[in-house]
C-alpha positions as CSV (number, residue, x, y, z in Angstrom):
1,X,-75.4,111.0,76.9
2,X,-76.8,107.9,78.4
3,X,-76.8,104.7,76.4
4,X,-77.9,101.4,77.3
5,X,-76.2,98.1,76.5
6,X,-77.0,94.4,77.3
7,X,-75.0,94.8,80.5
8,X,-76.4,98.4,81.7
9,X,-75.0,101.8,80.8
10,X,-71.5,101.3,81.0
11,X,-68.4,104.2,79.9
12,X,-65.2,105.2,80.3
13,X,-64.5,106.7,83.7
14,X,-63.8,110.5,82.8
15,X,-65.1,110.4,79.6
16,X,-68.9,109.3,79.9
17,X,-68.7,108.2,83.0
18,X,-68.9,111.4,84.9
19,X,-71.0,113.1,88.0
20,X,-72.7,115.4,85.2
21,X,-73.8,111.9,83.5
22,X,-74.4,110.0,86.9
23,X,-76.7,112.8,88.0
24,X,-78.4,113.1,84.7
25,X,-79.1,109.1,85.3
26,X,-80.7,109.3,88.3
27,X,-82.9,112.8,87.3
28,X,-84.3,110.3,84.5
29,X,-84.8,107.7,87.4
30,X,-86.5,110.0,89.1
31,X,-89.0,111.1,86.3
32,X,-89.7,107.8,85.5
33,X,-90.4,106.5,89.0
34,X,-92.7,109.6,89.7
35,X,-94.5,109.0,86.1
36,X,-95.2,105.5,87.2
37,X,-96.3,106.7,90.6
38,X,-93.7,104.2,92.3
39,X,-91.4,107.4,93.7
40,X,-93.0,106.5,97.2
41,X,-91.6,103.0,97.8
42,X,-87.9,104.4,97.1
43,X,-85.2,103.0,95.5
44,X,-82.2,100.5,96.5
45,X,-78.8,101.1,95.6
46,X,-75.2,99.1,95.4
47,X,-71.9,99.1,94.2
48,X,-69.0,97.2,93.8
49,X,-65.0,97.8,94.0
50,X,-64.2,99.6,91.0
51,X,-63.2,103.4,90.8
52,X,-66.0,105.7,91.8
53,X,-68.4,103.4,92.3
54,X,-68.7,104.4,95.9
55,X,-69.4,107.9,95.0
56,X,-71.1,107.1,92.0
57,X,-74.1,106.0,94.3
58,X,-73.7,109.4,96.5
59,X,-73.9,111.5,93.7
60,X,-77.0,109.4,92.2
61,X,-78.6,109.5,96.0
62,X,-78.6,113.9,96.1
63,X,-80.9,114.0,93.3
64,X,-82.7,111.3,94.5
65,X,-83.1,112.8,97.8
66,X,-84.0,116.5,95.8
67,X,-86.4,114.4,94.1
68,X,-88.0,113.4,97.3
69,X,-87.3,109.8,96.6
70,X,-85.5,107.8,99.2
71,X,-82.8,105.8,99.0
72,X,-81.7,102.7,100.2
73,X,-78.1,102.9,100.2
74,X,-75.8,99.2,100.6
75,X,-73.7,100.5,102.4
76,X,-70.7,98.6,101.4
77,X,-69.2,97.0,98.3
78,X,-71.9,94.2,97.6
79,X,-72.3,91.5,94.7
80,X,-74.9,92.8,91.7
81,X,-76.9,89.4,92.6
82,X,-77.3,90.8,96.1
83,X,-79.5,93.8,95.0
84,X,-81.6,92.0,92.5
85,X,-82.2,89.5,95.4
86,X,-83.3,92.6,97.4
87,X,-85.6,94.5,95.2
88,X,-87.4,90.6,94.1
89,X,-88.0,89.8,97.5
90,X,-89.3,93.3,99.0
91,X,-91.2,93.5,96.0
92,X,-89.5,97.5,95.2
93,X,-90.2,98.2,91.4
94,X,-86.6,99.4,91.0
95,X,-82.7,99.0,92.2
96,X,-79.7,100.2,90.7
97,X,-75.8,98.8,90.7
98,X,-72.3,100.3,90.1
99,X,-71.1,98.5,88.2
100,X,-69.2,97.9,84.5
101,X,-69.2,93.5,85.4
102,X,-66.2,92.2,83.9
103,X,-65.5,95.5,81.9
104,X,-61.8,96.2,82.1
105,X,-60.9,98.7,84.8
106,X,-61.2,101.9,83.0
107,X,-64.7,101.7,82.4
108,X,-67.5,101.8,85.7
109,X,-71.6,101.9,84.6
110,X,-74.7,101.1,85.9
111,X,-77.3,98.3,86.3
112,X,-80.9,99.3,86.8
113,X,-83.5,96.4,88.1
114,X,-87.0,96.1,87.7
115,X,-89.7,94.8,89.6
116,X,-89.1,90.6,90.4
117,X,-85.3,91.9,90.2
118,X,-85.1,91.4,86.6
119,X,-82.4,93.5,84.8
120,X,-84.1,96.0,82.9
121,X,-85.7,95.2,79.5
122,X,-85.0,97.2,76.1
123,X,-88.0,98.7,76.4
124,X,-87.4,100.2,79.8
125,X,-84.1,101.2,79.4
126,X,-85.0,102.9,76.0
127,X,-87.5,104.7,78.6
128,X,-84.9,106.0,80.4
129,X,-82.5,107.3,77.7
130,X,-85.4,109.5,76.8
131,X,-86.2,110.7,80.5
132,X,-82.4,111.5,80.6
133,X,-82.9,113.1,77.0
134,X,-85.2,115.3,78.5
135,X,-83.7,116.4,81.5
136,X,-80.9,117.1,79.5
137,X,-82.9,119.7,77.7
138,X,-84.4,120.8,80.5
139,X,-81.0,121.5,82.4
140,X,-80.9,122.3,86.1
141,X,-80.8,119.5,87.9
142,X,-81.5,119.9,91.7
143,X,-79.8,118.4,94.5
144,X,-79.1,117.7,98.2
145,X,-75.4,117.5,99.5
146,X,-75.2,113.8,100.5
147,X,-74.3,114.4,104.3
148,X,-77.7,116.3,104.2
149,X,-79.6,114.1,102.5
150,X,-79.0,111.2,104.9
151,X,-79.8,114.0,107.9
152,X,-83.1,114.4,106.8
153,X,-84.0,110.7,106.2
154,X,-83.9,110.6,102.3
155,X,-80.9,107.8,102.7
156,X,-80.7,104.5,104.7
157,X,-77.4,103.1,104.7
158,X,-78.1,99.4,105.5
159,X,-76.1,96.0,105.0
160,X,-78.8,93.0,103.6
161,X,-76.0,90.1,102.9
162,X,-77.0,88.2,105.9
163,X,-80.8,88.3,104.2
164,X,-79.4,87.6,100.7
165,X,-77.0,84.3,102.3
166,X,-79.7,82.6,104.4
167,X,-82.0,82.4,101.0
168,X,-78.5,80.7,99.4
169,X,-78.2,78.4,102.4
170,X,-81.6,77.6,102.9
171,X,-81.2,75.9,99.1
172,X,-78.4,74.3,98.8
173,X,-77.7,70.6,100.4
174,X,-75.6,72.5,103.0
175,X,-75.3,68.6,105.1
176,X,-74.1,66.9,101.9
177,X,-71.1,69.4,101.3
178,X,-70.3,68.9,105.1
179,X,-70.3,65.4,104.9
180,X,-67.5,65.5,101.6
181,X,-65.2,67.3,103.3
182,X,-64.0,69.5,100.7
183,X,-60.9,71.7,99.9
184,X,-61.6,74.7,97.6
185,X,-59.6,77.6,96.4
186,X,-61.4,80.6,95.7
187,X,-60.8,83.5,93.4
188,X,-62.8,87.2,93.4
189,X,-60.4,88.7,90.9
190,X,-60.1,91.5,93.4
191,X,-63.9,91.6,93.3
192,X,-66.7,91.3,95.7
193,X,-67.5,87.6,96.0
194,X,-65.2,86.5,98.9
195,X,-67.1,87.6,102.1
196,X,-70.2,85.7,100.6
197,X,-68.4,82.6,99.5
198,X,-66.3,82.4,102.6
199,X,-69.6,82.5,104.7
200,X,-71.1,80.2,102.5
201,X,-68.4,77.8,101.8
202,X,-67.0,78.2,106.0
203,X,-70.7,77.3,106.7
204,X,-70.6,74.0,104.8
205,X,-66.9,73.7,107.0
206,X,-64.7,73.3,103.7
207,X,-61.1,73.7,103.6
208,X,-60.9,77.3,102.2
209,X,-58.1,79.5,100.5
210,X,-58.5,83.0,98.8
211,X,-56.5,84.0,95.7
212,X,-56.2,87.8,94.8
213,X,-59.0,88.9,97.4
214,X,-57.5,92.8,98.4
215,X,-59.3,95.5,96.8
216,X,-57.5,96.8,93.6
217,X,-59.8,98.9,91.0
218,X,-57.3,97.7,88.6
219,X,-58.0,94.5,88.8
220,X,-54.5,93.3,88.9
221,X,-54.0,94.6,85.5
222,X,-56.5,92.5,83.9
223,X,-60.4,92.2,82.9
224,X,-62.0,90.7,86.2
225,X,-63.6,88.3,83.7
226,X,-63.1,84.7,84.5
227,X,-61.6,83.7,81.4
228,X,-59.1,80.8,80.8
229,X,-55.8,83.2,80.4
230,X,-57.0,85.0,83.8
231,X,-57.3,82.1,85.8
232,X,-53.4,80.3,85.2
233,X,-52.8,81.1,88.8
234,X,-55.8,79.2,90.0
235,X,-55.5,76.8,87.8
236,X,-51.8,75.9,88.8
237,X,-52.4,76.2,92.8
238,X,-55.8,73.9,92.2
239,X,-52.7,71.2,90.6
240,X,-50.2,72.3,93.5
241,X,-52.3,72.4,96.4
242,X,-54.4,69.8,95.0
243,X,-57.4,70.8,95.8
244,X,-60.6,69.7,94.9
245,X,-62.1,73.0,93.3
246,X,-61.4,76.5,92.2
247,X,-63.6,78.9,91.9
248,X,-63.1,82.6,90.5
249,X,-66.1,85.0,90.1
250,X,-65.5,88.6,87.9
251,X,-65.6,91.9,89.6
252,X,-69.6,92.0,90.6
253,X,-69.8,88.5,90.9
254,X,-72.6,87.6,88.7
255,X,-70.6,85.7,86.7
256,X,-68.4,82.5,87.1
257,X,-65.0,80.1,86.4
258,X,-65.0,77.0,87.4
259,X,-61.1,74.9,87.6
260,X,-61.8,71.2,87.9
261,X,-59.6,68.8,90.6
262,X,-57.2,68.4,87.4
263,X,-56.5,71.9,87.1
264,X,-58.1,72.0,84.3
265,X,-60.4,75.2,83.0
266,X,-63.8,74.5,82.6
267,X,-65.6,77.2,79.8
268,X,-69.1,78.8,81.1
269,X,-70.7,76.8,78.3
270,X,-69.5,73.5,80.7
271,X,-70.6,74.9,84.2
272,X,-74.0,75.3,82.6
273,X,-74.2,71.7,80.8
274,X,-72.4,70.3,84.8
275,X,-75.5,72.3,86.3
276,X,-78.5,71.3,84.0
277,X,-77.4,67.5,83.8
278,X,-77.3,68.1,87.8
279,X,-80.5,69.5,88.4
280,X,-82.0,66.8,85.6
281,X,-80.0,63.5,87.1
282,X,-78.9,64.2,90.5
283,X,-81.8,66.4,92.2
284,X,-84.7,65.1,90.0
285,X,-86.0,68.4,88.2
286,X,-87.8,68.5,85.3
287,X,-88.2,71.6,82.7
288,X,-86.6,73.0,79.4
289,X,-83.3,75.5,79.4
290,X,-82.6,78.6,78.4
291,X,-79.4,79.5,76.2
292,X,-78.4,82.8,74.1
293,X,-77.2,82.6,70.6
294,X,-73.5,82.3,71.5
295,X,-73.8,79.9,73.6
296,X,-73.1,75.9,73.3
297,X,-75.7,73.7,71.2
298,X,-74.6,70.8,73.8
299,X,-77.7,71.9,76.1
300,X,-79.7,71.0,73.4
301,X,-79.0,67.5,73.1
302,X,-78.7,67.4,76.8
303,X,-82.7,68.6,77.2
304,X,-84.0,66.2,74.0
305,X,-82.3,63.0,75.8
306,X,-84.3,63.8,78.8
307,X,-87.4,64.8,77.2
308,X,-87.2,68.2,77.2
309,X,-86.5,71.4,75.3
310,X,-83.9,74.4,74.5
311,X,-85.0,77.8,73.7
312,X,-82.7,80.2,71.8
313,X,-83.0,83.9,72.9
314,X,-80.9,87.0,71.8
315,X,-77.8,87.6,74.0
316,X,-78.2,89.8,77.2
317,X,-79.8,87.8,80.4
318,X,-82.5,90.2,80.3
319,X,-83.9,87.4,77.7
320,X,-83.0,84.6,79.4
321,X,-84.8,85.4,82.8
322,X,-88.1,86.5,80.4
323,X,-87.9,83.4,78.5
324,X,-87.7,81.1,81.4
325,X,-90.6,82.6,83.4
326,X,-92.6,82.4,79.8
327,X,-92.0,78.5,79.6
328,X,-90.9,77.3,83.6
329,X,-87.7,76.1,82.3
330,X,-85.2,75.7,85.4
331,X,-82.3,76.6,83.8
332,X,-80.8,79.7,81.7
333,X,-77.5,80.9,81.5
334,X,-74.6,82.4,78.3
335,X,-71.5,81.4,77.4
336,X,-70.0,84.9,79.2
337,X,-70.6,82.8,83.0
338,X,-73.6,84.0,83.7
339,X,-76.5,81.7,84.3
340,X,-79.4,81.2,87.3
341,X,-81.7,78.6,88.1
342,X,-85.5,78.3,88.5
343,X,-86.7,79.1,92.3
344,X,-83.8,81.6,92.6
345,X,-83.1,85.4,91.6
346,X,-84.4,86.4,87.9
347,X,-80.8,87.2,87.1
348,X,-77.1,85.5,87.0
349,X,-75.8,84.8,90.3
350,X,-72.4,83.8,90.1
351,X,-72.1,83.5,94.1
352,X,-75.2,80.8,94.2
353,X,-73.8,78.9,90.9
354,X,-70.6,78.4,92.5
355,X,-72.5,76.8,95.7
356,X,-74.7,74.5,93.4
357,X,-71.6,73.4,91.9
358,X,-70.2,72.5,95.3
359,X,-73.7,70.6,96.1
360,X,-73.0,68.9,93.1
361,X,-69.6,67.3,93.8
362,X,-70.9,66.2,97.2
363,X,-74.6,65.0,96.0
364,X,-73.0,62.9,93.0
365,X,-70.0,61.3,95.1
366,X,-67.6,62.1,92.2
367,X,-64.8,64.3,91.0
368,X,-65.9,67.1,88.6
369,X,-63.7,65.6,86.5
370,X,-65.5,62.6,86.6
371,X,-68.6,64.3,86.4
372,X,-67.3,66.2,82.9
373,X,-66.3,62.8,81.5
374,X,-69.2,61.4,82.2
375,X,-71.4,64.0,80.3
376,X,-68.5,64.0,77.5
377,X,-69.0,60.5,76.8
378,X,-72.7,60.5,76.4
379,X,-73.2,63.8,74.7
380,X,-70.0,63.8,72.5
381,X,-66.9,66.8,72.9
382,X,-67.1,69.9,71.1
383,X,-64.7,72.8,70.7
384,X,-65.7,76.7,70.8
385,X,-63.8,79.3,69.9
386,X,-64.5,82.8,70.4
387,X,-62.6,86.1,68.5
388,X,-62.9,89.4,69.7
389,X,-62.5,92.4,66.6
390,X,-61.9,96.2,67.8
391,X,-63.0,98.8,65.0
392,X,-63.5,102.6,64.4
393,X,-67.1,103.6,63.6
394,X,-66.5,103.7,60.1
395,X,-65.5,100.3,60.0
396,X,-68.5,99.7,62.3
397,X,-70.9,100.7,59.3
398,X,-69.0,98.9,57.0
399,X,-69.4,95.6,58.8
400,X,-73.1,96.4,59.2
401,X,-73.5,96.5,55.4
402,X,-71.9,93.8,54.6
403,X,-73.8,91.4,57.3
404,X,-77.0,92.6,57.8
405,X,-77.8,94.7,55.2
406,X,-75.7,93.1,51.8
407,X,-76.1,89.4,53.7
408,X,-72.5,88.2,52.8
409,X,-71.6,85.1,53.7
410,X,-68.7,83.4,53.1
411,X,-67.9,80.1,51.7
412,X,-67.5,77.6,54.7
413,X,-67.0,74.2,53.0
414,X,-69.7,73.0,55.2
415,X,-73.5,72.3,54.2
416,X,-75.7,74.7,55.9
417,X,-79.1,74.4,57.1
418,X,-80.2,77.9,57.9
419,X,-79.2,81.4,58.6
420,X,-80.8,83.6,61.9
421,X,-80.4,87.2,62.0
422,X,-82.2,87.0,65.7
423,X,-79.3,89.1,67.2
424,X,-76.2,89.0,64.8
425,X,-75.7,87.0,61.9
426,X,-75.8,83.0,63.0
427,X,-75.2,80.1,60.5
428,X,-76.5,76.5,61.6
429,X,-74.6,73.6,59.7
430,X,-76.3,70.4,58.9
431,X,-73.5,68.5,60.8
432,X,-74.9,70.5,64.1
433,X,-72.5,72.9,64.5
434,X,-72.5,76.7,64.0
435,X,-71.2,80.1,64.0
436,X,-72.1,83.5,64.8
437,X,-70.7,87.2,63.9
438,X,-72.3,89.7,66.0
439,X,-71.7,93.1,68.0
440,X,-71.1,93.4,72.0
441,X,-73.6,94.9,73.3
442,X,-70.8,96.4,76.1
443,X,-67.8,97.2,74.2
444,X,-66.8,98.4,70.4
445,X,-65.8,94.9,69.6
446,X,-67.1,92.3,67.2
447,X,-67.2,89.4,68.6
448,X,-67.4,85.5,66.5
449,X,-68.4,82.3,68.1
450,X,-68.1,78.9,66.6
451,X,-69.0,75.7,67.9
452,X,-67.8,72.3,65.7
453,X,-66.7,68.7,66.6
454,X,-62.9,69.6,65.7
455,X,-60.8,72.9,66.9
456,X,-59.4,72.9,63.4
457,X,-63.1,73.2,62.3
458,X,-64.0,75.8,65.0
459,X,-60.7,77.7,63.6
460,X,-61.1,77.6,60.2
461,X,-64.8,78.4,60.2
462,X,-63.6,81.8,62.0
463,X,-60.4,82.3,59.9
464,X,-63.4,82.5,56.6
465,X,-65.5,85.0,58.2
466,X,-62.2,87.1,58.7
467,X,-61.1,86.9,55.5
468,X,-64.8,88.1,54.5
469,X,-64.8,91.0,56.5
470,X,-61.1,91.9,56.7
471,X,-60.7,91.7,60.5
472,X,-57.7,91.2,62.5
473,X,-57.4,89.3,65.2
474,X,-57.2,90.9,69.1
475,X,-57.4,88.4,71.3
């Protein structure tokens, strides 16, 4: 079966993840390509470093090329943001990634793209589990061996990175970070960002050092996401070395983890308030931003002292990128590390957030430290904290009741001033902070974010809706 999440169609390698099911995707590609007369104009392919993925696109490509569809194969492991680049600016209606993003290592997927290199909306992907539906009724699925397929011209295997880091290049203040003179120490998390930042960063003639850059589909025995307890070893050779920045990006680098010149971890929710204070104060923009639900209320103070606006979309970037063509805001991102900027790719670019983050230090003059005091000071310190909850499908159904259905609540000590059930169950407190039980769109998990002026608060506020639903802490 093929089943859609915010982050693509992601599963357990062996289990859903299998050439039956990889096949089966690209059949329903297929079908819906040649319903919507777009077959002709092919299809653009990439993957990243995790088991399979390699394969994974061969095995989507002999259908494909059965189909009569060609592909346009990257021909080696690439960033996610470099194909949505690819299929925006050639103007292709569709591209697909290997990829499970920050997903621990058991699990591989893929990322579909449509035309303008958005990721692919609900209403497409829904689309596409019924193509795949069908040809799973149908059965029979034809194919041409891979080696064959590329004989007759059905696949191009082609590298567009140099294409994809011009465009960065060409918009970041490539003389100002030249001028600073900067030493940075970079982290892929055994992912694909470190031929792109090395170029990018080697370019702009920092001081460069690389952190866990082999290839290892396990990831080092962690999730390649760029959380706090992931990044200790940058965080202590930033202090050691002491270096200006660090930098990690998660396995298909569409996502980012900033360490400051103090060693200190910066959360997502503070790259994005660092950028849109930047692009506001520093380079002169002007234009609302775009947040998820779980992500901090901070940007909303930010946009109202500068005149402007925060919208509030469900979680998955699909939203952001629709939103912020819908109002010309010039910022979106999540609290996950994901985020892009107006002018750029219609999806998170880890790789080009990172280099706007670099501008930034050598634009302002400043530490990021500095920077992040600064921005503290005027717009006040908050504390997030975020619980992950693993369950069995019964227990799934329970917890639906009970929150979207029966609309418990429980007692939180604090006045409220409404309650959204936009995507999961949000409370919004009078005092301006908030709190949010809702499921991943990625993994069996229910996950709980709070934002309040105190991490006691933040705590306590989550410790009440466990004791509500009868969770146990995993993380």
């Amino acid at each position: 079966m093929i089943n859609f999440g915010t982050g693509g169609w992601r599963a357990v390698i062996g289990d859903g993840f299998t050439r039956q099911n990889i096949q089966l995707l690209a059949k329903a590609m297929s079908m819906k390509m040649k319903d919507e007369k777009v077959d002709g104009e092919g299809i653009v392919i990439g993957y990243d470093r995790r088991f399979l993925s390699k394969e994974a696109v061969k095995w989507a490509c002999e259908v494909f090329a059965a189909e009569g569809i060609h592909c346009w194969f990257v021909n080696r492991s690439s960033p996610t943001p470099l194909v949505m680049f690819y299929v925006e600016k050639h103007r292709m209606h569709y591209g697909m990634m290997v990829t499970a993003s920050h997903n621990p290592a058991i699990y591989n997927g893929f990322k579909v793209f449509t035309y303008g290199g958005r990721d692919a909306s609900e209403e497409q992907t829904k689309q596409i589990e019924e193509y795949a539906s069908k040809a799973e009724a149908e059965g029979g699925i034809r194919i041409i061996e891979y080696g064959k397929a590329k004989e007759e011209g059905f696949v191009t295997e082609f590298n567009p990175l140099n294409e994809y880091l011009d465009n960065i290049i060409a918009n970041i203040n490539m003389q100002a970070i030249r001028d600073r003179g900067l030493h940075i120490v970079l982290d892929p998390m055994y992912g694909v960002s470190q031929t792109s930042m090395k170029t990018i960063l080697s370019t702009a003639r920092c001081e460069i050092d690389l952190i866990h850059e082999r290839h290892d589909t396990l990831f080092g025995r962690r999730m390649p996401a760029p959380s706090e307890e992931a990044l200790t070893e940058l965080r202590t050779y930033v202090r050691e070395m002491e270096c200006d920045l660090g930098i990690a990006t998660d396995g298909d680098a569409d996502r980012i983890g900033v360490v400051d010149d103090r060693g200190r971890y910066l959360h997502a929710n503070d790259i994005l308030v660092l950028l849109y204070y930047y692009l506001l104060k520093y380079r002169g923009w002007r234009g609302p931003v775009v947040r998820n639900v779980a992500t901090t209320h901070v940007l909303d103070r930010m946009a109202e002292s500068f005149g402007e606006k925060c919208y509030e979309v469900p979680v998955g970037f699909k939203h952001i990128s629709a939103k912020m063509q819908e109002t010309g805001a010039i910022i979106g991102g999540e609290s996950s590390g994901g985020l892009t900027v107006r002018g750029h790719i219609n999806g998170k670019d880890g790789i080009y957030a990172a280099s706007l983050l670099v501008e930034m230090i050598a634009v302002s003059k400043k530490r990021l430290s500095e920077i992040a005091d600064d921005i503290e000071k005027q717009y006040g310190k908050i504390f997030m904290e975020e619980r992950s909850y693993s369950f069995t499908q019964d227990r799934r159904e329970e917890l639906q009741k009970i929150l979207f259905e029966d609309k418990l609540l429980p007692e939180f000590g604090f006045p409220m001033e409404k309650v959204s059930y936009l995507d999961g169950c949000k409370v919004y407190f009078q005092n301006g902070g908030w709190i949010i039980a809702r499921f991943s769109g990625t993994e069996p998990l229910l996950r709980i974010f709070c934002e309040m002026q105190t991490k006691e608060a933040s705590v306590k506020m989550c410790e009440k809706f466990e004791r509500l639903l009868d969770l146990s802490y995993k993380y």
